[in-house]
C-alpha positions as a printed Julia matrix, in Angstrom:
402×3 Matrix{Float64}:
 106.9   23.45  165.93
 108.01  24.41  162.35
 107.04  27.97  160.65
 106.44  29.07  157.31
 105.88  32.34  155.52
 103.58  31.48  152.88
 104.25  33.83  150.18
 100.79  35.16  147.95
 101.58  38.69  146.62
  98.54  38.94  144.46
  95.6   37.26  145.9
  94.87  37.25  149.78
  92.78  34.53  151.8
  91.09  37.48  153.03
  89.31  37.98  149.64
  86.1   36.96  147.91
  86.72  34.14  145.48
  85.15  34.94  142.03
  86.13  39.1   142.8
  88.54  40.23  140.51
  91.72  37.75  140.03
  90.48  35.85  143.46
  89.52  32.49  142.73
  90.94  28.4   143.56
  94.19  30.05  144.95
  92.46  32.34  147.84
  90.87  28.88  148.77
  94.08  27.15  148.17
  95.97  29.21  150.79
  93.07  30.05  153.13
  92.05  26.55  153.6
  96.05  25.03  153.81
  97.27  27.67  156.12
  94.21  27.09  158.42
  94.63  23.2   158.21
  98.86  23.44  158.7
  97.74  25.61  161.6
  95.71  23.24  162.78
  98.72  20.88  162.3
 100.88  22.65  164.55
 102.94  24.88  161.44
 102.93  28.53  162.36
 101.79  30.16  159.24
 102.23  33.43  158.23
 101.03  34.46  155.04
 102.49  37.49  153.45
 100.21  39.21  150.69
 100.21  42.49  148.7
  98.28  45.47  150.42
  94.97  45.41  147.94
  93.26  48.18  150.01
  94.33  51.44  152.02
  92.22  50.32  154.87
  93.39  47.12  155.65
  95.26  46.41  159.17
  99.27  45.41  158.63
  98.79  42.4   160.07
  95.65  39.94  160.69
  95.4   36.9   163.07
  92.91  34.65  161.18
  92.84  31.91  163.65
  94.87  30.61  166.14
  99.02  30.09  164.62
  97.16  31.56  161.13
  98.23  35.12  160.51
  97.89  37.81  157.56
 100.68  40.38  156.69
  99.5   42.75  154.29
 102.65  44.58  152.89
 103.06  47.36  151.6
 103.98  47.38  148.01
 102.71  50.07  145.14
  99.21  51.89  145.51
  96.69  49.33  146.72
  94.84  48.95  143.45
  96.88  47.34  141.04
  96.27  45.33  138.19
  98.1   41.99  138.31
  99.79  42.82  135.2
 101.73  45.42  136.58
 102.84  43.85  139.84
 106.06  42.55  138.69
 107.43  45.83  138.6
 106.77  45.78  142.95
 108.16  42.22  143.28
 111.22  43.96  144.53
 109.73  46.02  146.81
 107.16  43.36  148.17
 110.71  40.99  148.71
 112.0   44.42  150.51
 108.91  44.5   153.01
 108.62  40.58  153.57
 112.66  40.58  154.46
 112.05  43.62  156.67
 109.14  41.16  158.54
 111.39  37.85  158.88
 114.28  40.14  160.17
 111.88  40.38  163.43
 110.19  37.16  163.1
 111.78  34.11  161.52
 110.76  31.04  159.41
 112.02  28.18  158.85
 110.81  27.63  155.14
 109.38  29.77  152.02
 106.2   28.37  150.41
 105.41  31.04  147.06
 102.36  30.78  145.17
 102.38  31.43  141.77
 104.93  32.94  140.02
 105.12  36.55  140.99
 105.17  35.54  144.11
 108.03  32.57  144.0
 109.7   35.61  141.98
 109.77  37.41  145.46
 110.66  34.0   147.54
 113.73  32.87  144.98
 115.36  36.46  146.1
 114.48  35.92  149.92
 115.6   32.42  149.57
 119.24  33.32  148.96
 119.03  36.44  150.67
 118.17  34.76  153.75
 119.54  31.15  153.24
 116.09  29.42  153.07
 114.67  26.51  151.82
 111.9   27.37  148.92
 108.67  25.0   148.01
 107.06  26.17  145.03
 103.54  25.53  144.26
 102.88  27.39  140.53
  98.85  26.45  140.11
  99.24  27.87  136.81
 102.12  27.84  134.44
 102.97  29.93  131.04
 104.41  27.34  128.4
 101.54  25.09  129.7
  98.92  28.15  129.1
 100.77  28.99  125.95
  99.85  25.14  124.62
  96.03  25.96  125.14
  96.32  29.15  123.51
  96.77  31.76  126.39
  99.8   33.17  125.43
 101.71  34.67  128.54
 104.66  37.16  129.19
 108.65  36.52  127.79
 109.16  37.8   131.28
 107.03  34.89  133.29
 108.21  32.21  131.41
 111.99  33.19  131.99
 111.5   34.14  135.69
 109.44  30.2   136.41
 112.14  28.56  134.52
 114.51  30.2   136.72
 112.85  30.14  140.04
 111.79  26.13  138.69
 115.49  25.45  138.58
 116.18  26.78  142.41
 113.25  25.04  144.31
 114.02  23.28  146.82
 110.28  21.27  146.57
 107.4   22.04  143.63
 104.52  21.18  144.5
 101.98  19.4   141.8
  98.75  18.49  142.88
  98.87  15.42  140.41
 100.97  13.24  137.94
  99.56  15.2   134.83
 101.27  18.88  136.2
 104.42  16.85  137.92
 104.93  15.45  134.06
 104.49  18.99  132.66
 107.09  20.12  135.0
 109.5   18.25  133.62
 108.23  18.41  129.92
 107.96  22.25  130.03
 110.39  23.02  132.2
 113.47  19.94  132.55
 112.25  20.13  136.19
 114.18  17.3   138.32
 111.81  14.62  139.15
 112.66  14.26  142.58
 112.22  17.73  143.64
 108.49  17.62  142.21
 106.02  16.33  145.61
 102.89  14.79  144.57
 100.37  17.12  147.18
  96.99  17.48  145.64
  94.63  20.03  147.21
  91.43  19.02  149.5
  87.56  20.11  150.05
  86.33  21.01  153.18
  83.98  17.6   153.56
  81.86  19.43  156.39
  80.81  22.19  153.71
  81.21  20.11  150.53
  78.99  16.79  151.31
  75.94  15.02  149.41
  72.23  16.54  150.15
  68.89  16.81  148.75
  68.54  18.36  145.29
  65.27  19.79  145.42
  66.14  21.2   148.9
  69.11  23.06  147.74
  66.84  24.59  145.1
  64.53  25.79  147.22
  67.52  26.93  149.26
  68.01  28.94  146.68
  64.09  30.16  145.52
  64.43  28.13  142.08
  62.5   25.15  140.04
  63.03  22.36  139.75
  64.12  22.35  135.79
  67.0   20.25  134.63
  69.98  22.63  135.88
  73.63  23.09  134.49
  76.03  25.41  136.93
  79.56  26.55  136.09
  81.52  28.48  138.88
  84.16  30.54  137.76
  85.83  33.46  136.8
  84.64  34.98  133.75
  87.98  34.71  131.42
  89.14  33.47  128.25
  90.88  30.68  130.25
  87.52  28.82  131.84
  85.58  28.86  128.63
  81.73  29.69  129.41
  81.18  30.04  125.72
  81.24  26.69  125.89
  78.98  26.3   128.27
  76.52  28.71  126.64
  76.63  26.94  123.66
  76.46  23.12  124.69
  73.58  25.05  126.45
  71.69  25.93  123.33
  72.62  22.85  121.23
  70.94  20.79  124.15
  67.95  18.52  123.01
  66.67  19.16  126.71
  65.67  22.54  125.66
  63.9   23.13  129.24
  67.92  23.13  130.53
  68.93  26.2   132.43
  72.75  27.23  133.09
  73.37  29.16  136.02
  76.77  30.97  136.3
  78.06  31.75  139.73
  80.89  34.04  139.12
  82.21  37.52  137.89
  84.64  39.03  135.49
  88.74  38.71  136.3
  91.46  40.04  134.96
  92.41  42.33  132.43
  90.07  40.27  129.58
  87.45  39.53  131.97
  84.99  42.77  131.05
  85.4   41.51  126.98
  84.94  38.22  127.67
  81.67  39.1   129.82
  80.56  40.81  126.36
  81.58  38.42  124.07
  79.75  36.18  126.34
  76.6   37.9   126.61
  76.9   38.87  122.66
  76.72  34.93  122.05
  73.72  34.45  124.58
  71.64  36.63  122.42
  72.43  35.43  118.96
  71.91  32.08  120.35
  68.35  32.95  121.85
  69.09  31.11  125.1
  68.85  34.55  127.24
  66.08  33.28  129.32
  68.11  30.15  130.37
  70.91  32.01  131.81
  70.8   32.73  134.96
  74.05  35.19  136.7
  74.93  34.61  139.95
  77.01  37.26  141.96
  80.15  35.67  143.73
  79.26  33.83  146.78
  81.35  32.59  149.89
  83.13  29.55  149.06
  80.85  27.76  151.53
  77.7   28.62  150.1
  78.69  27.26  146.81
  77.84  23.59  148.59
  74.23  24.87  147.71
  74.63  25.53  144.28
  76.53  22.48  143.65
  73.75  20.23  145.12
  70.95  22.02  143.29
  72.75  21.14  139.92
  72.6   18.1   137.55
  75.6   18.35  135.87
  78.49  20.59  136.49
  80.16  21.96  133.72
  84.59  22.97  133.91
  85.24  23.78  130.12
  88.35  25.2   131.29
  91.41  25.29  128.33
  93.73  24.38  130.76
  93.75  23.41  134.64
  96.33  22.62  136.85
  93.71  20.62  139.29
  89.92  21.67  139.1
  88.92  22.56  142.48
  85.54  23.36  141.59
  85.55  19.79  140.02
  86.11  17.9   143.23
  83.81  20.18  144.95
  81.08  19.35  142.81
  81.71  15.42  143.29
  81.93  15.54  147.16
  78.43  17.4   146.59
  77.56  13.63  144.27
  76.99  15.98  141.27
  78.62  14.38  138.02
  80.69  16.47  136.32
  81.27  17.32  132.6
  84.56  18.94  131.84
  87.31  19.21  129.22
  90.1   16.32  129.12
  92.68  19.05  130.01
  95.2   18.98  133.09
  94.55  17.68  136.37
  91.01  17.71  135.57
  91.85  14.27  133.31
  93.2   12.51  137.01
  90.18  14.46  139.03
  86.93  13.36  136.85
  86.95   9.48  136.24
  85.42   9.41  132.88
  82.17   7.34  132.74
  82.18   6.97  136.65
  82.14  10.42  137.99
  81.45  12.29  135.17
  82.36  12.78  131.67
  85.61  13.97  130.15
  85.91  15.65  126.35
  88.63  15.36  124.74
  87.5   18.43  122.05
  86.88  22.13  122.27
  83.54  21.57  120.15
  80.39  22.47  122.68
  78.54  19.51  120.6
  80.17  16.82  122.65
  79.65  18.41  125.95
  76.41  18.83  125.02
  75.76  14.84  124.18
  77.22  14.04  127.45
  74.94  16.35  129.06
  71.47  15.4   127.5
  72.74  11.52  128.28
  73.01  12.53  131.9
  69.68  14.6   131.86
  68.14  11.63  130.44
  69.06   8.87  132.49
  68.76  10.05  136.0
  69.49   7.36  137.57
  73.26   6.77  136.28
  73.81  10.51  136.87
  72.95   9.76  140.24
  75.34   6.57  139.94
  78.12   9.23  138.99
  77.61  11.65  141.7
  77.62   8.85  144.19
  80.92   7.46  142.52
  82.21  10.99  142.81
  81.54  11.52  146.53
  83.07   8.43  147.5
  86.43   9.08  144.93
  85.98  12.5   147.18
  87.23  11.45  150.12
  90.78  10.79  149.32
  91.11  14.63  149.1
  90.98  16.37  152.84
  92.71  19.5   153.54
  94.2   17.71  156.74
  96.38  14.79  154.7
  97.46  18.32  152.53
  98.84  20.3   155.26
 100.03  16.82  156.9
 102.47  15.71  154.09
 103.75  19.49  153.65
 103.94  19.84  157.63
 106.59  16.81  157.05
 108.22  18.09  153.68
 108.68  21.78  155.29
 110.43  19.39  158.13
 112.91  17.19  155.96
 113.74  20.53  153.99
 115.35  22.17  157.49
 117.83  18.93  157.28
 118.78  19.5   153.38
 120.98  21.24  151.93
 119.56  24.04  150.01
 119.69  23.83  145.89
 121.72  25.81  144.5
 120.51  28.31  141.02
 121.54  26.27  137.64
């Protein structure tokens, strides 16, 4: 049996998706870990105390446990953690003294920060899986830190394995970063195809106590980044003008309460207040609900490393409209599961949207498409091929820093 520490300073598998800066990674690691458990991988995943109350250590399942370490005051903002990398490296080396791994797994950068130091620190090899990158961000406008970008080119240049979840982000690796091709491993994320499965639409809305009007959703975190104004105003520009959106989801991060105003600022000088509907966070397993009772879901996102809430959607056999950016291009087959736009302008989402709305039968066509283009994505064939990477890393030598 193999071990890893999976390394996730700032966002726990313990959390709410949709809370705060919780989103596709808590799923990301919650649903791997629990599926490389399942594998036979002992997994321990070491994460940032976020609350004073929490336990040191939690056994989520069966060869799945939780190591909250200490690291700063529990309520942090994430743009302040990288000042408590060190002493988050300090408290995970402290751990691994007493119980060892055989391989470091960081996600996202603060946290492969922490993992490059324990790597040489404790002669380990070190997967990297980023989900988000700066000069990529920077290209859609999000401009990030001096002090990220320098810290994932260096920790880019030590991996032992970086994970992309498709060819788009393994080709941005390299264009972005001169990372070496053969280090990169193809290992795209999965659904949960027990939660995330085809049903009835006009049960789910009942499910969930609403009409049955033509219905756009977007899940996400309310950011810059995921770009709801574009949703609200493909919304409005609709000729279907009996079109609700619902928006499952909450502010994140340290733009997320202006964006929620700039947001709700635009709903009103749009006049479309009446067909927005706000949706707390949910349990990622309750969004299989949502996802049926929609026609079209919308992922206007600037930039997307993979688009879970995309594949979600189509193992649900709801088509999906979202922007031509990332892995969402490989994830949505244009004009068979959904529709890709190749433009920022909420006009062309909205034609795509009215041309599903109105032909209800290819929609359906799409979703079905989607389902069955679904099923190559299962958290088991994830945790499988990194069960046997984490294996042919212990026989490797390690790479050194360029």
């Amino acid at each position: 049996m193999s071990s890893v520490a999976i390394i996730s300073m700032h966002t726990s598998p313990l959390e709410q998706p949709g809370v705060g800066d919780s989103g596709g990674m808590n799923v990301y690691v919650r649903e791997l870990s629990a599926s490389l458990a399942q594998a036979g991988v002992d997994v321990r995943v070491y994460v940032r105390k976020w609350a004073d109350d929490l336990p040191d250590r939690v056994t989520v399942e069966p060869g799945f446990e939780v190591v909250h370490v200490t690291a700063g005051p529990s309520q942090l903002p994430k743009e302040e953690l990288l000042s408590r990398v060190e002493e988050f490296a300090d408290g995970i080396a402290a751990d691994l003294a007493e119980r060892p791994v055989d391989v470091l797994h960081a996600n996202y950068w603060l946290s492969a920060v922490a993992a490059h130091r324990l790597k040489h620190d404790l002669n380990l090899p070190l997967v990297a899986t980023f989900h988000t990158r700066a000069r990529v961000k920077a290209e859609a406008g999000d401009t990030e830190s001096l002090e990220r970008v320098q810290a994932e080119a260096q920790v880019i240049g030590c991996c032992d394995a970086i994970c992309a979840s498709n060819p788009v982000e393994a080709e941005q690796l390299i264009q972005f970063y001169g990372a070496i091709p053969e280090r990169i491993e193809l290992v795209a994320p999965g659904v949960d195809h027990a939660f995330f499965s085809p049903g009835e639409r006009l049960g789910a809305q009942t499910a969930l106590g609403i009409d049955d009007r033509p219905t756009l959703l977007f899940v996400g975190r309310i950011q810059p980044l995921k770009g709801l104004k574009i949703a609200v105003a493909a919304l409005a520009q609709l000729q279907n003008q009996q079109a609700r959106l619902i928006v499952v989801g909450g502010p994140s991060g340290a733009e997320g309460q202006e964006e929620l105003a700039s947001v709700l600022a635009l709903i009103d000088s749009l006049g479309v207040a009446e067909r927005v509907h706000w949706v707390e966070p949910q349990p990622h397993h309750a969004l299989s609900t949502f996802y049926r009772a929609a026609d079209v879901v919308i992922v206007p996102s600037r930039s997307e490393s993979f688009g879970l809430v995309a594949l979600e959607a189509a193992a649900c056999a709801t088509p999906v409209v979202a922007a031509a950016v990332g892995g969402l291009r490989s994830l949505v087959q244009n004009g068979l599961t959904g529709f890709l736009i190749d433009s920022r302008d909420p006009s062309l989402f909205a034609e795509r949207i009215d041309e599903l709305l109105a032909h209800p039968e290819r929609a359906a066509a799409m979703g079905r498409a989607g389902a069955i283009e679904s099923d190559r994505y299962a958290w088991a064939t994830t945790a499988g091929r990194l069960r046997r990477l984490y294996g042919d890393l212990r026989a490797r030598q390690l790479v050194e820093c360029r």
